[in-house]
C-alpha positions in Angstrom: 22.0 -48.3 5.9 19.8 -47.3 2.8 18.0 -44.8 2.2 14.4 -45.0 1.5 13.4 -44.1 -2.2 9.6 -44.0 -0.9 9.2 -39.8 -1.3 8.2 -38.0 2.0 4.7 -37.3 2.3 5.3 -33.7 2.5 7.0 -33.9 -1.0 4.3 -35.7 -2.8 1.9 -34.0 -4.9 -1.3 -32.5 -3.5 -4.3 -30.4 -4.7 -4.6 -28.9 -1.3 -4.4 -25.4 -1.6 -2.5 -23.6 1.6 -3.1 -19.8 2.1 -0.5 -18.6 3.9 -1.3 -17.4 7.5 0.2 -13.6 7.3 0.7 -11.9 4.2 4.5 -12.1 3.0 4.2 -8.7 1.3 5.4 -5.5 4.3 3.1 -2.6 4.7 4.4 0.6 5.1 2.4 4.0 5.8 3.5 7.0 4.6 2.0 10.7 5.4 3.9 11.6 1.8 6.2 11.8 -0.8 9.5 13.4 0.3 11.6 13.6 -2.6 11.7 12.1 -6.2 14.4 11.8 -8.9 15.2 10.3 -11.7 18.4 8.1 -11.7 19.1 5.0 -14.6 16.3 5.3 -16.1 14.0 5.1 -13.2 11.7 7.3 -11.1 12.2 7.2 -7.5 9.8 8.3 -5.2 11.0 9.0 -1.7 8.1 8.3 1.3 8.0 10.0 4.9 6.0 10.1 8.0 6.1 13.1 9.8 7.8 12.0 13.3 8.1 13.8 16.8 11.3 13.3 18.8 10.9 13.2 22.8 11.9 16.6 24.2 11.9 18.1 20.6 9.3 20.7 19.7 7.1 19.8 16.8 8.0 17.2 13.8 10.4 16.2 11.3 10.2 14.4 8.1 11.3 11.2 8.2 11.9 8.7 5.0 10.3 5.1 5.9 10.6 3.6 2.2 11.3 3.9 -1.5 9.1 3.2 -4.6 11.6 2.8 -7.5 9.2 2.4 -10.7 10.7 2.6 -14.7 10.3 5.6 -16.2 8.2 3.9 -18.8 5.5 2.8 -16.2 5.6 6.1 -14.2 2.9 7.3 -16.4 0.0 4.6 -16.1 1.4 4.2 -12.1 0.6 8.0 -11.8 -3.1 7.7 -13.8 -3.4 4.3 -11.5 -2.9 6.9 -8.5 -5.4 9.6 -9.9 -8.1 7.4 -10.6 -8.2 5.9 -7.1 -8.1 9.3 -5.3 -11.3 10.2 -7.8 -12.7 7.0 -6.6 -12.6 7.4 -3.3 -13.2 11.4 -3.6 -16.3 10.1 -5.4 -17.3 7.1 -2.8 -17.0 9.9 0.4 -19.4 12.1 -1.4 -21.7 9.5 -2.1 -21.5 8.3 1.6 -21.8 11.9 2.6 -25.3 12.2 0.7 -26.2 9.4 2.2 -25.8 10.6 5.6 -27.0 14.2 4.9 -30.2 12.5 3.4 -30.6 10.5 6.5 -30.5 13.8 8.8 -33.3 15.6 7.1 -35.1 12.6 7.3 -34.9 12.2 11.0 -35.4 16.4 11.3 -38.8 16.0 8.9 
């Protein structure tokens, strides 16, 4: 028996464009960096959560995930960093005049 030379239709060309139903990329949360070092020529930035044990009293560090970034990029990773905590620092105050405007406004 031959086999058909017609392509399947999944293999022909198509300018549909498919978005992928999850997002292939893991999240991870962290409550912190636990430890960094620098090892060939790379920065590497160890990430915890602070975890309780049943039957233990209070929490311990635990590392969930590395960020391994060149030492050449640590720089404009760490000014990447900065400016989005003053961005956010600068988005909460503006939400919080917002909301202390609204309570005078209520109180007049």
């Amino acid at each position: 028996m031959a086999e058909s030379t017609t392509p399947k239709p999944e293999a022909q060309a198509s300018s549909e464009i498919r978005i992928p139903m999850h997002d292939p990329v893991p999240t991870l949360f962290a409550d912190g960096c636990h430890s960094a070092n620098v090892i060939a020529g790379c920065a590497r930035l160890d990430l915890f959560v602070e975890r309780a044990w049943h039957g233990m009293p209070g929490t311990q560090q635990m590392v969930v995930g590395r960020i391994v970034i060149p030492l050449e990029r640590l720089d404009a990773f760490a000014r990447g960093m900065s400016e989005l905590v003053k961005r956010i620092k600068d988005e909460v105050a503006k939400r919080g005049a917002g909301s202390a405007d609204k309570v005078a406004d209520k109180t007049d």
